[in-house]
Each structure stands twice: as structure tokens, then as C-alpha cells.
VOGU-3710 file (C-alpha; in Angstrom, 3 decimals, decimal comma):
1> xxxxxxxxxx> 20,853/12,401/7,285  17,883/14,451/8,056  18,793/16,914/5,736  17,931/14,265/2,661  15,259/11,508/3,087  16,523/9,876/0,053  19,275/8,589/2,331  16,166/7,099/4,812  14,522/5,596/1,957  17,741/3,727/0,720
11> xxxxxxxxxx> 19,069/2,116/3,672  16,678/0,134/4,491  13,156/-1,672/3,452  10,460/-0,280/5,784  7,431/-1,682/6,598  4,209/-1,064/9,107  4,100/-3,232/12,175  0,714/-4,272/13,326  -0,246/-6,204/16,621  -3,415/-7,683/17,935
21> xxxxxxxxxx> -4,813/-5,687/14,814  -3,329/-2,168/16,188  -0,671/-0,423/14,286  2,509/-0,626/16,484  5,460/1,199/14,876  7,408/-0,145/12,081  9,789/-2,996/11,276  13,033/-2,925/9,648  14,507/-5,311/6,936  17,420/-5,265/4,101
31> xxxxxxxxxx> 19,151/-2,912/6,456  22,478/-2,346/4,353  25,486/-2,321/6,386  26,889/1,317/5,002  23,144/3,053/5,809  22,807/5,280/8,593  20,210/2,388/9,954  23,670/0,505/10,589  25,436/3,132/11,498  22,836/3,925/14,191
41> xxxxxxxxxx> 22,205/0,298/15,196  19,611/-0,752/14,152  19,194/-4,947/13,019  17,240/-6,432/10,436  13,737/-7,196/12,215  13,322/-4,389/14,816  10,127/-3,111/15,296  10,849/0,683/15,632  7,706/2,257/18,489  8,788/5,764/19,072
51> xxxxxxxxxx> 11,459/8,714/18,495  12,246/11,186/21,350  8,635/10,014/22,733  6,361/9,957/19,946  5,090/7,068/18,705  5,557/6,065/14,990  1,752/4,623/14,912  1,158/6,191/11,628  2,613/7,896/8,200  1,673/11,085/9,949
61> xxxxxxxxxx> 3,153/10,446/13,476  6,600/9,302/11,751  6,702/12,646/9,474  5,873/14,892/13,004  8,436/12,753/14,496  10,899/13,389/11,291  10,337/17,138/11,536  10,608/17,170/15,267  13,808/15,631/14,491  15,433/18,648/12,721
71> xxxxxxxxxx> 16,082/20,691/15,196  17,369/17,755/18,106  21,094/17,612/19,218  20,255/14,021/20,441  17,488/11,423/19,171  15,938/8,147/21,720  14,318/5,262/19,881  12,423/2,828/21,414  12,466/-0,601/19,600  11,478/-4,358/20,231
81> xxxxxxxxxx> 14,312/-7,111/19,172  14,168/-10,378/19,084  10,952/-10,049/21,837  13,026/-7,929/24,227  12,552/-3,813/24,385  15,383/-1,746/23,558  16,439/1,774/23,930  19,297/3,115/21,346  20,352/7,067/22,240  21,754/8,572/19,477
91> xxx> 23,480/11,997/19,305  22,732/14,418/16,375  26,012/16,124/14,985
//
């Protein structure tokens, strides 16, 4: 998965999240049920804040995160659904 962003980029429609006029993280829609945004579980409308700790404010915060990424045996995203905050823990093979 983090070998080939295509496979990001296809699973799911990805948009910014902004609230009270402050970039927040970013939402998730169309999530197909074979992409690795299923597979990780992830539902249509969460509002994705932070990986491993950093916060996905910005293009450039989610491409440190993405890099960050490469070399973790085990990622921690921090989400809102449906209003309530979540935490999915997901081991890297």
C-alpha cells in the first residue's frame, strides 16, 4: 500500500475538512469496499485528524505523515464518525 499511492488515490474520494474556518484533517467518501480504506476500516464520512500523531492539517502534513509512514511496523489514526472520536490501530506487514 505505501509502496504505490496510486492504490491511495483509487480507493477512495478525498477531500479537506474544515471547521469553524480551520482546516481539520480530511473526510472520506466513495470508499470502495475492495480498497485498503475498507480493508483498514475506514466508513464513508470520517473525518481523518492524525496518523501516528501528526495531524493531517495540510497537503504537506499528510505527505510528512505518508513518508513517516514507510518505515512503521504499526500505524494509529485518529478519526471523528458520526460526531464521536475514534481510534483505529493498524499493523503494517
Amino acid at each position: 500500500m505505501l509502496a504505490d499511492p496510486m492504490v491511495l488515490s483509487a480507493g477512495a474520494r478525498v477531500v479537506p475538512s474544515i471547521k469553524n474556518g480551520h482546516p481539520n484533517g480530511f473526510k472520506l467518501y466513495a470508499i470502495r469496499p475492495a480498497s485498503i480504506y475498507a480493508k483498514i476500516g475506514f466508513m464513508n464520512g470520517d473525518t481523518v485528524h492524525s496518523v501516528n500523531g501528526l495531524p493531517l492539517t495540510t497537503p504537506e502534513a499528510t505527505m510528512e505523515a505518508y513518508t513517516k509512514l514507510k518505515g512503521a511496523s504499526k500505524m494509529t489514526v485518529a478519526l471523528t464518525r458520526r460526531g464521536q472520536s475514534v481510534v483505529l490501530t493498524v499493523h503494517i506487514d
